[in-house]
C-alpha positions as a Python dict, from the first residue, in 0.01 Angstrom:
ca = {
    (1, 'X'): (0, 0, 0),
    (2, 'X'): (15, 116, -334),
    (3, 'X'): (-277, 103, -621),
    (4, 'X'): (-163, 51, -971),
    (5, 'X'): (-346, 113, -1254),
    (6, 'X'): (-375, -39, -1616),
    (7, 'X'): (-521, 106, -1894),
    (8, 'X'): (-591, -201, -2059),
    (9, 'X'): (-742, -128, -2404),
    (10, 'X'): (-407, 38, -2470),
    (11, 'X'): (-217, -277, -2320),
    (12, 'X'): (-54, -429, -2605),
    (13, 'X'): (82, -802, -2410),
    (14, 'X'): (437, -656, -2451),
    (15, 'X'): (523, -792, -2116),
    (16, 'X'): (815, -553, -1994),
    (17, 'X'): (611, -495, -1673),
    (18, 'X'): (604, -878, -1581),
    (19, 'X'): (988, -891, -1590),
    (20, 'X'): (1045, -542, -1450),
    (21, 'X'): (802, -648, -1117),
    (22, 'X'): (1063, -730, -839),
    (23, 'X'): (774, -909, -643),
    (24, 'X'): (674, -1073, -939),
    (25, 'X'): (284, -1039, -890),
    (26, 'X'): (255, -890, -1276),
    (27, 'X'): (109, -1091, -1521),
    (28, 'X'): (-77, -1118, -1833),
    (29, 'X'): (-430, -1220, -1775),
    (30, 'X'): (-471, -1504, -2020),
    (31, 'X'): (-859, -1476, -1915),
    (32, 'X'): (-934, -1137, -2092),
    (33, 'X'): (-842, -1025, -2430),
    (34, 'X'): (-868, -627, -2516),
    (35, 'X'): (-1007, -489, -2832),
    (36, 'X'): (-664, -484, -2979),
    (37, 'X'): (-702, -897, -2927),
    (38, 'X'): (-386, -881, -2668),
    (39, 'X'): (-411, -1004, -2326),
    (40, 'X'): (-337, -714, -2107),
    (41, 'X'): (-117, -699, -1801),
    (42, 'X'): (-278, -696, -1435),
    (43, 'X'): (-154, -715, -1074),
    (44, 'X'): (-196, -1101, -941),
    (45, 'X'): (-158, -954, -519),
    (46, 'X'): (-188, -611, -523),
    (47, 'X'): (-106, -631, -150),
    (48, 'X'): (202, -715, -218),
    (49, 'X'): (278, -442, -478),
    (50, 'X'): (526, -206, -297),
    (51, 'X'): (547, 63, -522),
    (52, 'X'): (860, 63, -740),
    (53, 'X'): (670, 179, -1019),
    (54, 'X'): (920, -11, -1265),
    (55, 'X'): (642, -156, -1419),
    (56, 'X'): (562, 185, -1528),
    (57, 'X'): (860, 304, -1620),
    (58, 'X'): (921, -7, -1842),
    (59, 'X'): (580, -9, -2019),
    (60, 'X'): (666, 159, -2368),
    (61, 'X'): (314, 309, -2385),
    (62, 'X'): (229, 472, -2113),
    (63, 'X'): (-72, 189, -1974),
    (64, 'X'): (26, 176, -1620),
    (65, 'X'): (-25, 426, -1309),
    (66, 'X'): (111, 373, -964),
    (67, 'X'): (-11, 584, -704),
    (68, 'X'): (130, 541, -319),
}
């Protein structure tokens, strides 16, 4: 299983990462708002993350690690 990683005060809510997810389980997390005032992106089932890392590689800032 993979872990991925967001580092969400750098998040800015762009939302790349929720259409790049082929599983789909990216999101923004409409419960949480970082000091920039965005909602940042998070993994809904990270059990069923396999990976890819295209989330990563479509975030234009850098915020997201995925380690296998």
């Amino acid at each position: 299983m993979a872990k991925v990683t967001f580092r969400e005060e750098r998040c800015k809510g762009c939302g790349l990462c929720v259409g790049a997810c082929p599983k789909k389980i990216v999101a923004l997390d409409e419960t949480k708002l970082n000091q920039q005032g965005h909602h940042p992106a998070k993994v809904t089932e990270p059990e069923k993350c396999i990976g890819c890392a295209f989330c990563a590689t479509m975030c234009p800032d850098c915020v997201i690690t995925v380690e296998r």
